[in-house]
C-alpha positions as CSV (number, residue, x, y, z in Angstrom):
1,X,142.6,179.6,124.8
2,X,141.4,182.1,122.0
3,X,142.4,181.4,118.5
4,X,144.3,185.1,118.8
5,X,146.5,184.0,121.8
6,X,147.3,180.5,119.8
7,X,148.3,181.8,116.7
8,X,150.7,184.0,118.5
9,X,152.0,181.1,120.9
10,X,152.6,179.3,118.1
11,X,154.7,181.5,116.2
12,X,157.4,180.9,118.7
13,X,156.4,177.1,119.1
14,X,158.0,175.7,115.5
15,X,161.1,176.2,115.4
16,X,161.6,174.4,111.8
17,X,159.7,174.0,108.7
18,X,159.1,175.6,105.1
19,X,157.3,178.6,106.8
20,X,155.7,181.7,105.1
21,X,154.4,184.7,105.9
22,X,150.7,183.1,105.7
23,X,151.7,179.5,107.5
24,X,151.5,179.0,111.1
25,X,152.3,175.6,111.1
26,X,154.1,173.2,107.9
27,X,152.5,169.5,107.5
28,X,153.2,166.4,105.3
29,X,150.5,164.4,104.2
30,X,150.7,160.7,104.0
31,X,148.7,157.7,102.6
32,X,146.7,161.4,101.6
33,X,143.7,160.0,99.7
34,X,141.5,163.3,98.5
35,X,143.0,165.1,101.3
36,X,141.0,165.1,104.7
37,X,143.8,166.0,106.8
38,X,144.6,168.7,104.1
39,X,141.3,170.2,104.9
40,X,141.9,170.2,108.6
41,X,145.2,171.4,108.5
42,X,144.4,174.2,106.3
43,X,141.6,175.5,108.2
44,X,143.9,176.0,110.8
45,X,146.8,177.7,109.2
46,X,149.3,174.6,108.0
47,X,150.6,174.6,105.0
48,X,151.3,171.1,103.0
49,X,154.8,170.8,101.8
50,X,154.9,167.1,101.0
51,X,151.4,164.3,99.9
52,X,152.1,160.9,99.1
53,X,148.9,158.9,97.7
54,X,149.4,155.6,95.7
55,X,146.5,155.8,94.0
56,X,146.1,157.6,91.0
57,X,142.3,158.7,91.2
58,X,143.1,160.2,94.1
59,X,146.1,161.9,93.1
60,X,144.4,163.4,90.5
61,X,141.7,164.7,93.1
62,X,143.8,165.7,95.7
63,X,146.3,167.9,92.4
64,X,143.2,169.6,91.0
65,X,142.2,170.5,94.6
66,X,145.4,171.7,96.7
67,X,147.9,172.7,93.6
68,X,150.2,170.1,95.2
69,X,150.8,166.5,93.1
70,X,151.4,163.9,95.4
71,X,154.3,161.3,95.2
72,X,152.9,157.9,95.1
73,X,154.8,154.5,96.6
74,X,155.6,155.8,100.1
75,X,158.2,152.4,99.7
76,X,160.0,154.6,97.0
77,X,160.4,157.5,98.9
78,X,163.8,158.4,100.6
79,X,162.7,159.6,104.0
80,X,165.9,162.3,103.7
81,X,164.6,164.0,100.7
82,X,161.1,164.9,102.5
83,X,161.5,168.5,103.5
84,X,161.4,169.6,106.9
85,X,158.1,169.9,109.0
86,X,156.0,170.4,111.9
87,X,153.8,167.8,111.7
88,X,153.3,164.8,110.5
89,X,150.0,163.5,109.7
90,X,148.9,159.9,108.4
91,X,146.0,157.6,108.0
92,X,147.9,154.4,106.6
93,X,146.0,151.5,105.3
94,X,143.3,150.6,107.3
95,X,142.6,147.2,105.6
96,X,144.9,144.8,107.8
97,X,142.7,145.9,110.5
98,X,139.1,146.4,109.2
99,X,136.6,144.1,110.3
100,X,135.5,143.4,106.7
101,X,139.1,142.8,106.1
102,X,141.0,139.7,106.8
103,X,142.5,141.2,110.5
104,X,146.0,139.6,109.5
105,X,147.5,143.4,110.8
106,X,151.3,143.3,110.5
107,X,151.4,139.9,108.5
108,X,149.5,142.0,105.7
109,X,152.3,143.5,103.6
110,X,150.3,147.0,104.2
111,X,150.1,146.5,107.7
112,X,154.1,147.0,107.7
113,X,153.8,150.1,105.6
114,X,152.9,152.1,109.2
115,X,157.1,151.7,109.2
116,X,157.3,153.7,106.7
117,X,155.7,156.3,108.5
118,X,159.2,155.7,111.3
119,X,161.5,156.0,108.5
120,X,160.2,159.6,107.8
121,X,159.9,160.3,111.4
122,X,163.4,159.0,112.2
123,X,164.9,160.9,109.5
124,X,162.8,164.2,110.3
125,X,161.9,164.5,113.7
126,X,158.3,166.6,113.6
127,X,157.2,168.4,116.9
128,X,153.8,166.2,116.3
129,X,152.4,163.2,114.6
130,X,148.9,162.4,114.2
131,X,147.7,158.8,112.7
132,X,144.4,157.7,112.1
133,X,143.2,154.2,111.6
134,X,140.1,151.9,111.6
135,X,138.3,151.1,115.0
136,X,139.7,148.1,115.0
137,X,143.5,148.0,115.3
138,X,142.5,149.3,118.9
139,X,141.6,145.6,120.2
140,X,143.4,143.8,116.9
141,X,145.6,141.1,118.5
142,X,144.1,141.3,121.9
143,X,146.1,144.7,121.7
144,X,149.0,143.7,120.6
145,X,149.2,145.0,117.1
146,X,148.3,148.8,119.1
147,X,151.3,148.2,121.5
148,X,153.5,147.5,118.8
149,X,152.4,150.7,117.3
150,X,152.9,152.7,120.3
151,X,155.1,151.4,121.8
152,X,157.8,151.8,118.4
153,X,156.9,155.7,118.1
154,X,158.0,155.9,121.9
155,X,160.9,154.3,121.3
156,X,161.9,156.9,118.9
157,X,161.3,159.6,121.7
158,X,157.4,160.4,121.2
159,X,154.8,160.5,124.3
160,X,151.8,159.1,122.6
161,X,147.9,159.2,123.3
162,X,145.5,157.3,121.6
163,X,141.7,156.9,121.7
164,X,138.6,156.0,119.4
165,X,136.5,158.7,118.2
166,X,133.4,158.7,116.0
167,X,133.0,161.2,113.6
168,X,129.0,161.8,115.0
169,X,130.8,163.2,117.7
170,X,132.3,166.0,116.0
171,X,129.3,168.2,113.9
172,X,129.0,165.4,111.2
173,X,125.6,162.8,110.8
174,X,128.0,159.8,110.2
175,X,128.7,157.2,112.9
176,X,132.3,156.6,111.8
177,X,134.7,155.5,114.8
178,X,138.4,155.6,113.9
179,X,141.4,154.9,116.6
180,X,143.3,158.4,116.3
181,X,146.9,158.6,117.5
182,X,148.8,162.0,118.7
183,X,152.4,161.8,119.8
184,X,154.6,164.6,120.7
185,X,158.4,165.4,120.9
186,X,158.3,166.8,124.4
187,X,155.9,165.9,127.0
188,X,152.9,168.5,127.4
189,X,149.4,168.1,128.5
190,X,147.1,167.0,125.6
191,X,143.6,166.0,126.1
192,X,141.1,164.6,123.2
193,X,138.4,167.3,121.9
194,X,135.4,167.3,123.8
195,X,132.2,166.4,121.1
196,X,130.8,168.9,119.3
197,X,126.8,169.4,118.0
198,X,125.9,166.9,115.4
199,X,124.8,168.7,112.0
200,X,121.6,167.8,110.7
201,X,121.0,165.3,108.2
202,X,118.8,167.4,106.2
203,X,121.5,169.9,105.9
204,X,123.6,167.2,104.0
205,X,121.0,165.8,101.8
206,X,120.4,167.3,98.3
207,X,116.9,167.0,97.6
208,X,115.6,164.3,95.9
209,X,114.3,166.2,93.2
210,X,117.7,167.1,91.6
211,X,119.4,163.9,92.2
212,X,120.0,162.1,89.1
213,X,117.7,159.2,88.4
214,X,120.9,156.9,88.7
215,X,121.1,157.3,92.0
216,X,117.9,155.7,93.0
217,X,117.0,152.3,94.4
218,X,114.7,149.7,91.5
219,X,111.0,149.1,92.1
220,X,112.2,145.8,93.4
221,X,114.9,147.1,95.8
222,X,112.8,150.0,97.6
223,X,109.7,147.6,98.0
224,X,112.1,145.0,99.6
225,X,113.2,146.8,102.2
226,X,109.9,148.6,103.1
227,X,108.7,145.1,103.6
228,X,111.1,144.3,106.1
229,X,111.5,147.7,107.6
230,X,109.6,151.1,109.0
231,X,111.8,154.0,110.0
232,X,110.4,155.8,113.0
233,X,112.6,158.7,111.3
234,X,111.2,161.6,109.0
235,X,114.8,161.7,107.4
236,X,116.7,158.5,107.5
237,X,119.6,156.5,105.5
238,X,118.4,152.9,105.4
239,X,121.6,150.4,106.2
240,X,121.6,146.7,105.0
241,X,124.4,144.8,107.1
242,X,125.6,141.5,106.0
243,X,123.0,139.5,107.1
244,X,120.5,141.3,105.2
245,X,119.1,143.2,107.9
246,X,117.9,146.5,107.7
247,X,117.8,149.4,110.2
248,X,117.7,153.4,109.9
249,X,118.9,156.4,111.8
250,X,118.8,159.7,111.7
251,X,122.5,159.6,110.3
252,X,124.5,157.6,107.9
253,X,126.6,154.2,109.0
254,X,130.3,154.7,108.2
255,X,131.3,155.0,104.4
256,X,132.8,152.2,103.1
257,X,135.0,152.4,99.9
258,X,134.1,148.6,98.9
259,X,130.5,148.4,100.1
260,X,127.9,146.7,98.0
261,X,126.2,149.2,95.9
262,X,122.5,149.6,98.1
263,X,124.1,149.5,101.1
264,X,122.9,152.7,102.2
265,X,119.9,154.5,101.0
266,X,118.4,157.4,101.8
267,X,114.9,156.8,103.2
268,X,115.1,153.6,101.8
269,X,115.1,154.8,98.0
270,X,118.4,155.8,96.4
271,X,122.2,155.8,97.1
272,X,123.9,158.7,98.9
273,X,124.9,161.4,95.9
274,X,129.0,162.0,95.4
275,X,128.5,165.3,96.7
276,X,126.3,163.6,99.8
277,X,129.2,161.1,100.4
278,X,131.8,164.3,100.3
279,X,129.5,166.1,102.6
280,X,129.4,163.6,105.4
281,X,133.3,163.5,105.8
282,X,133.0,167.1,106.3
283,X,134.2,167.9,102.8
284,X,133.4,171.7,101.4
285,X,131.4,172.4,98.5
286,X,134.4,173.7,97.2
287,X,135.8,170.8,97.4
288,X,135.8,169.5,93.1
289,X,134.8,166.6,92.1
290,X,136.9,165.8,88.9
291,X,136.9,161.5,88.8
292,X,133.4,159.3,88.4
293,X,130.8,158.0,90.7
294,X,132.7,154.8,91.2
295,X,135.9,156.9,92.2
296,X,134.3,159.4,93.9
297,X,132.5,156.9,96.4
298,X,135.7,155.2,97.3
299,X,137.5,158.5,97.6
300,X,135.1,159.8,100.2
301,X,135.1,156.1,102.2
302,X,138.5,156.1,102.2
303,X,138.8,159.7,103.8
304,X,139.2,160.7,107.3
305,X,136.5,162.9,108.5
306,X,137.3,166.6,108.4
307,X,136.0,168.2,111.7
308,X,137.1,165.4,113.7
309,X,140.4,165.5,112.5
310,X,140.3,169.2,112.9
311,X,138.9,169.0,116.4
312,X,141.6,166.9,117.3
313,X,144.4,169.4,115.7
314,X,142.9,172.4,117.5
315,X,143.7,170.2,120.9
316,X,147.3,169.6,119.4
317,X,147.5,173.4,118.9
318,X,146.6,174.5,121.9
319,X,149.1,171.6,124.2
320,X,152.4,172.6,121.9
321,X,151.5,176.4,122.5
């Protein structure tokens, strides 16, 4: 379908919502982070009337960058005073599910926040929902935590579809698989978006002439790893996994907020730049960076990744149309 013929279709599609002249579609933003959804949605015409983020480095990222200041304990929140909207779109705390988490899923106190994301749904009714979460909750539980999952937004009259993706399937050079869930009000025929070509890594990477001494590996570090590893790659990121092994591709491992500081290196000698890190989650240049390094780093490995999500809304689109 041509992007002409959706935008009309959809223009007759939403029936509700905060809609002006410029919006084809209105969204809410939960568990929002720096807004990677917000990028998506954008691209495509939505226009955010409600973000909730707890956190308050990410708040202040997400204000300076969308004019909208998030509300912050989705707990606090009644689910009757968020305005109406088309869709609904959430990655809630991954942790309970992560593999470098405990895996305690819905006996973690966060894990129950996903029911949160009912109340609002309940209360509001969007024509779609999408949800992202770790690769993990997929098989978490033998599949049990999943079903719950599922099998609570059907019961509130959603057909639901869900699948893992990786984010080096969608135009960006980070292998990051996440377990994406659509649901839908009325029953229509959705598929997931077919991959896309990977950008190169060399077109993320600032060169290492302007990066900030900071950023680089010691003496010690860089000769460590050259002595237990030789990338077969001209441009690499070196990763170190828990058991001190080291490997390198021609694309970055998945971003992790709480990863040990050398955990990935560009061929082998310094840490990924902020900008880099923003970059790989499909994050403009645009896109300001107002908090420090520290911040910064956990904001982009926290965040979904842009074109994926976007490749996945584009599918959305064009089923509801």
């Amino acid at each position: 379908m041509s992007l002409e013929i959706l935008d009309n279709a959809l223009d007759q599609v939403f029936e509700h919502g905060n809609h002006d002249s410029n919006s084809k579609f209105t969204f809410v933003d939960l568990f929002a982070g720096i807004g990677g959804f917000h990028q998506a949605a954008k691209s495509l015409g939505g226009k955010c009337v409600f973000a909730c983020e707890i956190d308050n480095n990410a708040r202040l990222a997400y204000e300076n960058n969308y004019k909208i200041e998030p509300e912050s304990d989705i707990t606090a929140i009644n689910e009757h005073d968020v305005p109406e909207h088309d869709i609904l779109l959430a990655g809630f705390p991954c942790q309970p599910f992560s593999i470098i988490g405990n895996r305690l899923g819905f006996d973690d106190i966060r894990g129950t926040l996903f029911f949160d994301i009912v109340r609002i749904l309940k209360a509001k009714k969007p024509t779609v929902l999408v949800l992202e979460n770790v690769k993990q909750l997929y098989s978490h539980n033998k599949g049990k935590t999943l079903k719950t999952i599922l099998t609570t937004l059907e019961s509130i009259g959603y057909s639901v579809h869900c699948k893992v993706l990786n984010a080096l399937d969608y135009g960006l050079p980070q292998k990051r698989e996440r377990t994406i869930v659509v649901g839908f009000l009325e029953n229509v025929i959705f598929k997931f978006p077919k991959p896309i070509k990977q950008k190169p890594l060399d077109k993320i990477l600032e060169s290492d002439s302007v990066v900030d001494e900071k950023h680089f590996a010691s003496e010690r570090i860089q000769a460590k790893r050259k002595a237990l590893h030789k990338s077969k790659h001209k441009v690499s990121i070196w990763h170190e996994n828990k058991s001190g092994n080291i490997s390198s591709y021609p694309y970055s491992r998945a971003l992790r907020a709480g990863a040990s500081y050398n955990y990935l290196l560009v061929n082998g000698k310094r840490r990924l730049t902020p900008r880099e890190m923003l970059r790989l989650q499909g994050f403009p240049d645009s896109f300001e960076i107002v908090c420090n390094d520290s911040q910064t780093r956990k904001q982009a490995g926290n965040a979904v990744p842009v074109p994926m999500i976007k490749s996945v809304l584009v599918e959305v689109l064009d089923a509801i149309s």
